[in-house]
C-alpha positions as CSV (number, residue, x, y, z in Angstrom):
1,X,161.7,41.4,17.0
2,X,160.9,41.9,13.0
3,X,161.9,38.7,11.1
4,X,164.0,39.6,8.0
5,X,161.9,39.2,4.7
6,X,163.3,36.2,2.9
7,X,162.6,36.7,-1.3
8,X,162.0,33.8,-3.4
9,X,162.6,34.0,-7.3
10,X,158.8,33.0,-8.8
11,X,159.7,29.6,-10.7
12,X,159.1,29.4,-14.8
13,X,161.0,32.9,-16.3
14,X,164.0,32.8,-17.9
15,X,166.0,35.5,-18.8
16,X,168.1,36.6,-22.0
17,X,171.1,38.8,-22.0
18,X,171.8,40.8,-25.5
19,X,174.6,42.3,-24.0
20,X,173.0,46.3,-23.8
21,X,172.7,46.7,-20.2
22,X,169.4,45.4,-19.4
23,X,168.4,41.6,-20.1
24,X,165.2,40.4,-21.0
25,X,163.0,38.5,-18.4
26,X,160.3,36.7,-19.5
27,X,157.6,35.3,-17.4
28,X,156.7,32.0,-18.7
29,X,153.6,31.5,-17.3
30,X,151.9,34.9,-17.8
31,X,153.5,35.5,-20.9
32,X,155.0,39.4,-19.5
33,X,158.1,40.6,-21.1
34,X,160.1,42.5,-18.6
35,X,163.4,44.4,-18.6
36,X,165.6,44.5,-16.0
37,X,169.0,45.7,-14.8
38,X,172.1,43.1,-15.3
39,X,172.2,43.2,-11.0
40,X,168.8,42.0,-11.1
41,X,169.2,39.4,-13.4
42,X,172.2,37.9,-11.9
43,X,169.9,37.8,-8.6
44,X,167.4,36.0,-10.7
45,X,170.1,33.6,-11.7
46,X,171.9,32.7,-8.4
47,X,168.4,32.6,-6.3
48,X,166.2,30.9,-8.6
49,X,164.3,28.0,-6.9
50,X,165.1,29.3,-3.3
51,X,165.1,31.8,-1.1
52,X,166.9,34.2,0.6
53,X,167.4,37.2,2.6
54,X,168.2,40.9,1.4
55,X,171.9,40.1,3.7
56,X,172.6,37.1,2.1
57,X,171.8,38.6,-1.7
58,X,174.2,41.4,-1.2
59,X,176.7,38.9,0.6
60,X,176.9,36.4,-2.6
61,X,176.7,39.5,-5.2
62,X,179.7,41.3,-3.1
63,X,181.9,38.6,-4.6
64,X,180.6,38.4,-8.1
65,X,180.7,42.6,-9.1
66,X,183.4,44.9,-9.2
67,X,184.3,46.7,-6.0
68,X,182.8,50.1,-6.2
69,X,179.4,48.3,-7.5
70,X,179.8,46.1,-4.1
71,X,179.8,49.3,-2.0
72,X,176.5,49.9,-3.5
73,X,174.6,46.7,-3.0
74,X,173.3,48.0,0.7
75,X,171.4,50.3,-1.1
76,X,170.6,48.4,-4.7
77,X,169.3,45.4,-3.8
78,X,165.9,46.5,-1.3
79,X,165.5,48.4,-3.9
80,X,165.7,46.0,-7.0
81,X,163.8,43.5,-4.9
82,X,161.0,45.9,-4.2
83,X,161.0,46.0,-7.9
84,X,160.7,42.8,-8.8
85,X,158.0,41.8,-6.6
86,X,156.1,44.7,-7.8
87,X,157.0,43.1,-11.9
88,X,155.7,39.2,-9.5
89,X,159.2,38.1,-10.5
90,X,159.7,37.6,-7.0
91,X,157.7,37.1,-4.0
92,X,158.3,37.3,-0.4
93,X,158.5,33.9,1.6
């Protein structure tokens, strides 16, 4: 029986949203300027300082997007982790 991956946001970024469809990430500690999509942000946002699995991301987002974004988040979110590990702005836990 696999065990689900739990993700963890990596502490010290912050983000900044100038309102264009991406926001700005940037990585405190190794200075890296990143950007990334508004879903990954807000999954930067809600999960920072803990962790989580890929179920209970797409569970909290479902009630924070619109509908027809929600139906997406199945897909969307392995995805925009897989991402963000690869950018060390998360890390598996």
């Amino acid at each position: 029986l696999l065990t689900p991956m739990r993700w963890q946001v990596t502490p010290n970024g912050r983000t900044y949203d100038p309102g264009e469809n991406t926001v700005v990430y940037f990585d405190a500690d190794s200075g890296d300027t990143h950007l990334v999509s508004e879903l990954a942000a807000i999954i930067i946002g809600q999960f920072a300082g803990r962790s989580a699995e890929a179920g209970e991301i797409i569970e909290l987002l479902a009630n924070q997007v619109d509908p027809e974004l929600a139906r997406e988040l199945p897909e969307a979110v392995p995805r925009i982790m897989d991402e963000l590990a690869a950018l060390s702005i998360v890390t598996e836990s």
